[in-house]
C-alpha positions as CSV (number, residue, x, y, z in Angstrom):
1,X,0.0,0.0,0.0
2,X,1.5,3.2,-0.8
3,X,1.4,6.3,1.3
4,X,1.7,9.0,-1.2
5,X,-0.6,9.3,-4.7
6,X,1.3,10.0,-7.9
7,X,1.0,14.0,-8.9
8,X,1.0,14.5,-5.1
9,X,3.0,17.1,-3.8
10,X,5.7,16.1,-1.1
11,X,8.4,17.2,0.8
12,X,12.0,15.7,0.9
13,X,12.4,16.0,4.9
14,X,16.3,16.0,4.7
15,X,16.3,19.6,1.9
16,X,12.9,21.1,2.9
17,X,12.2,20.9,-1.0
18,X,8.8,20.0,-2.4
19,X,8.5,18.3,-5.8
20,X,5.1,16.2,-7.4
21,X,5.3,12.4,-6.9
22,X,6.2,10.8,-11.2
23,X,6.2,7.0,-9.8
24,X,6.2,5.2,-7.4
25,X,7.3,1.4,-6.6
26,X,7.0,-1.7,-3.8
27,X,9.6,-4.1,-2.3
28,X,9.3,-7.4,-1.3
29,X,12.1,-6.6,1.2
30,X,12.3,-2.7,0.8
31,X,10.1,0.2,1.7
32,X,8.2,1.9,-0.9
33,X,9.9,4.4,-3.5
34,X,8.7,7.1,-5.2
35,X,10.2,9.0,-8.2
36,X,10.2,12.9,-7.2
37,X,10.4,15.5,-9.9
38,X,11.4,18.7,-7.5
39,X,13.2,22.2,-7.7
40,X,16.4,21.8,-5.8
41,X,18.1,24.5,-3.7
42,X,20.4,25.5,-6.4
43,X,17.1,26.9,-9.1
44,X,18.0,23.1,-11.4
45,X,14.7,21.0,-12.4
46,X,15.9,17.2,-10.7
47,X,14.3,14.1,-10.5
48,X,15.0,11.4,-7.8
49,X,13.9,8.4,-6.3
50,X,13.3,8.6,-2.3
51,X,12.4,6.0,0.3
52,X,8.9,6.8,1.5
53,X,10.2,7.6,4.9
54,X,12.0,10.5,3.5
55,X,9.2,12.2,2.2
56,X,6.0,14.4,3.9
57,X,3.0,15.7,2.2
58,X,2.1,19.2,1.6
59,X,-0.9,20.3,3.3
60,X,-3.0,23.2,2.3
61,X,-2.6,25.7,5.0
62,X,-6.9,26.6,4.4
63,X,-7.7,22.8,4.6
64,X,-5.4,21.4,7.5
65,X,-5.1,17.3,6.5
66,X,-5.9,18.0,2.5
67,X,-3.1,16.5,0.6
68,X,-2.2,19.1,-2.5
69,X,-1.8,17.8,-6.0
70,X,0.1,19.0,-8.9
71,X,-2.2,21.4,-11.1
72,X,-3.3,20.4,-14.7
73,X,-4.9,22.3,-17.3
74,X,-8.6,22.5,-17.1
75,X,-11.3,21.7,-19.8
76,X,-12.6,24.4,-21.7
77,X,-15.5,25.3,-19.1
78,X,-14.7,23.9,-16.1
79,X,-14.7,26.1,-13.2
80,X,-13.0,25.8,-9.7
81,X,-14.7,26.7,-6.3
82,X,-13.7,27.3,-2.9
């Protein structure tokens, strides 16, 4: 079972960088992984893998326990509410 959705945003506990969960894998003898595409410290686009218990969610400060996904274009029409 996997702790983290793909698109989700996370933090990498040991930077304090955030980046959007791209994959994600399971280990017979391993914890979970998930393939991070992030902004590191320096301004450079990287992707990594991370063991899951390196990584956090972001949180919407408005909706405390909401989990915050990466944004996508929306259909011609479609109209977000808060």
């Amino acid at each position: 079972m996997f702790k983290f959705e793909l698109s989700q945003l996370v933090i990498i506990a040991i930077s304090n960088e955030w980046g959007e969960v791209k994959g994600r894998a399971e280990y017979a003898t391993h914890e979970n992984s998930y393939f991070v595409h992030y902004k590191a410290g320096d301004g450079r686009a990287m992707s990594a893998w991370f063991d899951e218990s390196d990584l956090a969610a972001v949180e919407d400060d408005r909706h405390p326990g909401c989990s915050v996904y990466a944004g996508r274009k929306l259909p011609d029409g479609a109209v977000v509410e808060e």
